[in-house]
N, C-alpha and C positions, 0 to 999 in steps of 0.2 A: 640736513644732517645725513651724514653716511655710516657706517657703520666697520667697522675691521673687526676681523676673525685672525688671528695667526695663534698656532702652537707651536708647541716644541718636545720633544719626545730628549726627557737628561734621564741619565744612566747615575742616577742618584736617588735617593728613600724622600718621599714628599715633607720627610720635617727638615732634612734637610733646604730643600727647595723653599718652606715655608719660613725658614730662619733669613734664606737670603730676601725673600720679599718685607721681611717684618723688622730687621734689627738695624740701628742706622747706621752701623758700619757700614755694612752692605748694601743699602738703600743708597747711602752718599755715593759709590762706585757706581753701580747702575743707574743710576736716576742723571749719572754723564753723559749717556747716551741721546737724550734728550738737549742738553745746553750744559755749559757751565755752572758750577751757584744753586742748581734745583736741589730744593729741598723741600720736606713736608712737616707742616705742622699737626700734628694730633695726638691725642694718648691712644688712641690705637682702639678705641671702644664703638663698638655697635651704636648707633644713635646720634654718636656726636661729630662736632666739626672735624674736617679736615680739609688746611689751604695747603696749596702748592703755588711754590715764587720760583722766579727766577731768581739770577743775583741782579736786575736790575727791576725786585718788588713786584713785579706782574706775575699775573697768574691763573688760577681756577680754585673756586671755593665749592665746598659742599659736605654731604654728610655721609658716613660709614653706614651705606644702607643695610648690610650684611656682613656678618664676621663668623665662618663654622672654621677654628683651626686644623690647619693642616687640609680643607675642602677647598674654602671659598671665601671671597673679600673683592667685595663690592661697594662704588664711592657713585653716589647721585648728586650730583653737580645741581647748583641754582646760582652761582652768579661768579664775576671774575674779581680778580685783582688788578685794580692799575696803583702804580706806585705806594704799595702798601696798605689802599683801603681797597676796603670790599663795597662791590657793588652790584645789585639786584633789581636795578632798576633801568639799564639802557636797553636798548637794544642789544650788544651784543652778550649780556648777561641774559637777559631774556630768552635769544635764542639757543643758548645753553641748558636752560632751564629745564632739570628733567633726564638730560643725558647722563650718560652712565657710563662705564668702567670696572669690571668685573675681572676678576683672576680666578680660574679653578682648577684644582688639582683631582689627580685620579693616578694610586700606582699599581703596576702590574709587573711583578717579579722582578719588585727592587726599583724598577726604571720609575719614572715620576713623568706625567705628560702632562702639562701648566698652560691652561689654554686664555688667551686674554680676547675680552670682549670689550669694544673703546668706539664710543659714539664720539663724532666730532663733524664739524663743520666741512663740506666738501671741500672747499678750498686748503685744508688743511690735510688731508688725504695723504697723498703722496708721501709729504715730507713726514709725518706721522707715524706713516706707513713701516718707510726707510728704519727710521728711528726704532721704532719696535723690533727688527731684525737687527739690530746692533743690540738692541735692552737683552731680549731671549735668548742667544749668544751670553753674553754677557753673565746673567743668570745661570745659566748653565754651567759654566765656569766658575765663577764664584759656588757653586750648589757641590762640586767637586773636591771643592779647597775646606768646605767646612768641616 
């Protein structure tokens, strides 16, 4: 596993910001930036599930380990999706197992700086990587419009 650090410094008020990470309008526009089709499953509560699919059903499962509005929101992964089931018992579920995915905010005179924390498997790095400076971009724009 590797780990990515990237932030981003928007010129927007963090409830803003926290609306574009949390309402599915806005969720469905940024979560493009990763593939076509991605969408999340959850009610959005501390504790419980939340899957992420492509539109061809695969994906990552796991739980809302933390939720402070307009702070922080944080997702601990324990297994994947292949074609719409969940599973927690391969190997490559297993080595997921544990990783995480964090967003936090903090604003300073109006501006909002949204820093994301995303464990993933080395081989996935790079293109991950990419992906999140097109998501934070993204965000940031959408965080303007609301």
């Amino acid at each position: 596993m590797k780990t990515m650090h990237k932030s981003i410094e928007i010129t927007a008020p963090k409830d803003k910001v926290w609306a574009v990470l949390m309402e599915e309008t806005y969720i469905k526009d940024w979560y493009k930036s990763f593939g076509q089709g991605i969408t999340a499953e959850t009610d959005w509560i501390e504790g419980h599930r939340v899957t992420f699919t492509d539109g061809s059903n695969n994906g990552i499962t796991g739980i809302i380990a933390e939720k402070k509005p307009y702070e922080k929101l944080s997702f601990r992964f324990d297994g994947v999706v292949k074609n719409n089931v969940e599973d927690r018992e391969s190997d490559m579920a297993k080595a997921l197992n544990g990783s995480e995915e964090t967003y936090s905010l903090s604003e300073e005179n109006g501006n909002t700086w949204l820093s994301v924390t995303c464990d993933m498997p080395e081989s996935d790095y790079d293109t991950m990587s990419a992906a999140w400076e097109v998501a934070l971009q993204r965000i940031s724009e959408l965080a303007h419009a609301v």
